[in-house]
C-alpha positions as CSV (number, residue, x, y, z in Angstrom):
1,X,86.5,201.1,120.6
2,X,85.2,204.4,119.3
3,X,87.3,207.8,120.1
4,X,84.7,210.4,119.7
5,X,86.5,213.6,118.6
6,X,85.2,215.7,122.2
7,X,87.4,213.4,123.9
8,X,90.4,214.3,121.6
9,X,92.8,217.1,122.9
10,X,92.6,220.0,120.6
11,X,95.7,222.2,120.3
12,X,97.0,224.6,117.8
13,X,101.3,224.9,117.7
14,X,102.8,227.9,116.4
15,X,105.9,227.3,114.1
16,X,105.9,223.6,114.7
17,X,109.5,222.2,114.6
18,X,110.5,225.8,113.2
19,X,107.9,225.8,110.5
20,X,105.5,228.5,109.3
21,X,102.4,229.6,111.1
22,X,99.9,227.6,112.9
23,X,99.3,224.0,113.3
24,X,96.1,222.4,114.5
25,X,96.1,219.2,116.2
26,X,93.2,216.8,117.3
27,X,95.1,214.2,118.8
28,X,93.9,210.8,120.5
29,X,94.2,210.5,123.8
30,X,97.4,208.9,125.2
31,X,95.6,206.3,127.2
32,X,93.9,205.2,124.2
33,X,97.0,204.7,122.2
34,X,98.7,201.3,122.0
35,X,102.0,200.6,124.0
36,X,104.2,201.0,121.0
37,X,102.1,204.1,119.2
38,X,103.1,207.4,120.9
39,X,100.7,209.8,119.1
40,X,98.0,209.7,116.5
41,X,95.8,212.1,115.4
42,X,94.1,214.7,112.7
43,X,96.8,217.6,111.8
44,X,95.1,220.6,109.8
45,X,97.5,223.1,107.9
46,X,96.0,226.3,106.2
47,X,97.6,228.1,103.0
48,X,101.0,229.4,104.4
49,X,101.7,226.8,106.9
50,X,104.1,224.2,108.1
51,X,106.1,221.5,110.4
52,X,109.7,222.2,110.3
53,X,112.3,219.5,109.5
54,X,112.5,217.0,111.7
55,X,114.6,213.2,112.8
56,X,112.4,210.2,113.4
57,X,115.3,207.9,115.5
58,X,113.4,205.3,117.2
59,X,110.5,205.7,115.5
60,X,108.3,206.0,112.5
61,X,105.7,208.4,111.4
62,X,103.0,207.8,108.8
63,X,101.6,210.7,107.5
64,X,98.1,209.6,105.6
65,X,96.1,212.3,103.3
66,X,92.5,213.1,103.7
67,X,92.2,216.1,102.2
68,X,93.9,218.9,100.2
69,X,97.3,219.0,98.6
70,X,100.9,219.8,100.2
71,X,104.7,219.4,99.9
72,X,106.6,217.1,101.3
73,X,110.4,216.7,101.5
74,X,111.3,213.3,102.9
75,X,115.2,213.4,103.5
76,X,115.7,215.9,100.7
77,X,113.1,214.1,98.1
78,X,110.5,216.7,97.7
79,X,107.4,215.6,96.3
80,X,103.6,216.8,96.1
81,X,101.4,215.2,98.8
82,X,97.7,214.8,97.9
83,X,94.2,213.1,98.8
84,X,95.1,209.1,99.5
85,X,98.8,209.5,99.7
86,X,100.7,208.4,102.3
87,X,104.1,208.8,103.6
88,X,106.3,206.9,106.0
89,X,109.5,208.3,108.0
90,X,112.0,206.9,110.4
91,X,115.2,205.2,110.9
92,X,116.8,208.3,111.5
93,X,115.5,210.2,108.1
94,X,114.1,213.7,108.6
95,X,111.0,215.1,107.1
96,X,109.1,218.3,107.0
97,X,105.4,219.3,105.6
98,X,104.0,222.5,104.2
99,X,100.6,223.5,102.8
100,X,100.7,226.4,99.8
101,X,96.9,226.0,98.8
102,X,94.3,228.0,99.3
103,X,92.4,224.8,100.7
104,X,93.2,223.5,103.9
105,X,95.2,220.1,104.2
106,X,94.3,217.5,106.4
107,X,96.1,214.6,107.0
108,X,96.2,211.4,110.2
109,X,99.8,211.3,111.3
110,X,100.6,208.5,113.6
111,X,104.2,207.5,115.2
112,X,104.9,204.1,116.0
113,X,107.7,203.3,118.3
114,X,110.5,200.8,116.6
């Protein structure tokens, strides 16, 4: 199956999960999504911006790299996040993200039900 990105719901979230600034989100549809998967999708953060601190109970979220060069502080381990990384949270450990490049990062986050 091939999602073409005009089907994807397009959003932008101010101060995601209390973070800074403006999210954008190009998410898969839901319908599209296997049972256990309850969102996937592109996530864009420009210089400046963020996704609070958040749980994953229940849960686990893959964060996945294309492009640019963040921070990311996985249950108090902060560590730089770039091109080809990836990151996994869940089991009840918290994570938050933040972008302070000029370049835009881009990264797939997915979270799959436990």
């Amino acid at each position: 199956m091939i999602i073409k990105q005009s089907s994807m719901a397009g959003e932008v979230r101010e101060k995601m999960r209390g973070g800074e600034g403006a999210v954008k989100l190009s998410l898969l549809p839901k319908e599209a999504l296997p049972a256990r998967c309850r969102l996937a999708g592109r996530i864009v953060l420009e210089k400046g911006c963020s996704i609070g601190e958040h749980k994953h109970e229940g849960e686990t979220e893959l964060f996945y790299c294309i492009s640019g060069e963040g921070i990311v502080d996985d249950s108090g381990t902060v560590k730089p996040f770039c091109a080809g990384d990836a990151t996994m949270t869940g089991g009840g450990a918290y994570h938050s993200i933040r972008n302070e490049k000029d370049e835009p990062l881009v990264f797939m986050a997915v979270i799959i039900l436990d």
